[in-house]
C-alpha positions in Angstrom: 92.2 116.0 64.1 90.8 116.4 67.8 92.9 117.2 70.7 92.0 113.8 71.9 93.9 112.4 68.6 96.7 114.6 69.1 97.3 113.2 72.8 96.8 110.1 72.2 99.5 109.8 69.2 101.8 111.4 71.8 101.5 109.2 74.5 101.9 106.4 71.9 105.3 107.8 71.1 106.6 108.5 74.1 105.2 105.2 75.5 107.5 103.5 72.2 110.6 105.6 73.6 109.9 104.5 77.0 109.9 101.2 75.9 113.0 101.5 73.5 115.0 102.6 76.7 114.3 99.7 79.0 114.7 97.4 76.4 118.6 98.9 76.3 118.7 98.6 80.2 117.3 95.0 79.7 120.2 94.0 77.4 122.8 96.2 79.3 122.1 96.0 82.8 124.9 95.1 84.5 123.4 93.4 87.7 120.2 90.7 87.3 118.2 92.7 89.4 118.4 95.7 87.2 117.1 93.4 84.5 114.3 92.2 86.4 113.1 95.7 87.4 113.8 96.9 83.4 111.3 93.9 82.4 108.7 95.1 85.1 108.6 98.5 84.2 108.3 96.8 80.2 105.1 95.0 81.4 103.8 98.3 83.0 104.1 100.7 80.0 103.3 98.0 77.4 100.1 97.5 79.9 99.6 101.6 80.0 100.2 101.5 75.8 97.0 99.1 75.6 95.0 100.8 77.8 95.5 104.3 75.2 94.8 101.8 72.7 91.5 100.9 74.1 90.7 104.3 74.4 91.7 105.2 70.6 89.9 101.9 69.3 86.6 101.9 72.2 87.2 98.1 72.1 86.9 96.2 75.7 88.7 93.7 74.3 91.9 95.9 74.9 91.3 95.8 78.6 90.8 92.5 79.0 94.3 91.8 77.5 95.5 95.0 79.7 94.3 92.6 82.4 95.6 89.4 81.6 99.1 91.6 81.0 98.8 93.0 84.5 98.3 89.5 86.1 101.2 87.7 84.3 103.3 91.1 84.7 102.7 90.5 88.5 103.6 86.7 88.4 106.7 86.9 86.4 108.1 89.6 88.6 107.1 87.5 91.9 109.1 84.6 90.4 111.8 86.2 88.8 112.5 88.3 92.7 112.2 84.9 94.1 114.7 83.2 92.0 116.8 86.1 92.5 116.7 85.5 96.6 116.8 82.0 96.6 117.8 80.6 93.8 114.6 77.8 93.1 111.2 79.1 92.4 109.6 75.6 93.7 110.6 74.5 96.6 
């Protein structure tokens, strides 16, 4: 097994933890904004997790998805900060 392997696995794992803690904040976050900024930091490391999976797998398709995840990741935060402040998301 290469260094390369042996880094990657890592980050994997540690990306899973990172995830397994902000999904606890999601569910116990006492305030809706703490929620909100638990799901956008979800989005980010699930979007960092495909990228090392692109790497592992050399398959562009991975960063296309990475994309897309970045994009909607953007939008639903955007939304979810405006619903927050106002109450509506259309006006």
């Amino acid at each position: 097994m290469s260094f390369l392997d042996l880094s990657i696995t890592a980050t994997l794992v540690l990306y899973g933890l990172a995830m397994g803690l902000v999904l606890l904040r999601l569910m116990r976050g006492p305030r809706a904004q703490d929620r909100v900024v638990a799901l956008d930091f979800l989005s980010v490391v699930a979007l960092l997790a495909m990228l090392v999976l692109a790497i592992r797998y050399r398959s562009p398709s991975y960063f296309e998805g990475a994309l897309m995840m970045a994009l909607f990741g953007f939008l639903a935060s955007s939304v979810l900060a405006k619903f927050l402040l106002r109450g509506e998301v259309i006006e």
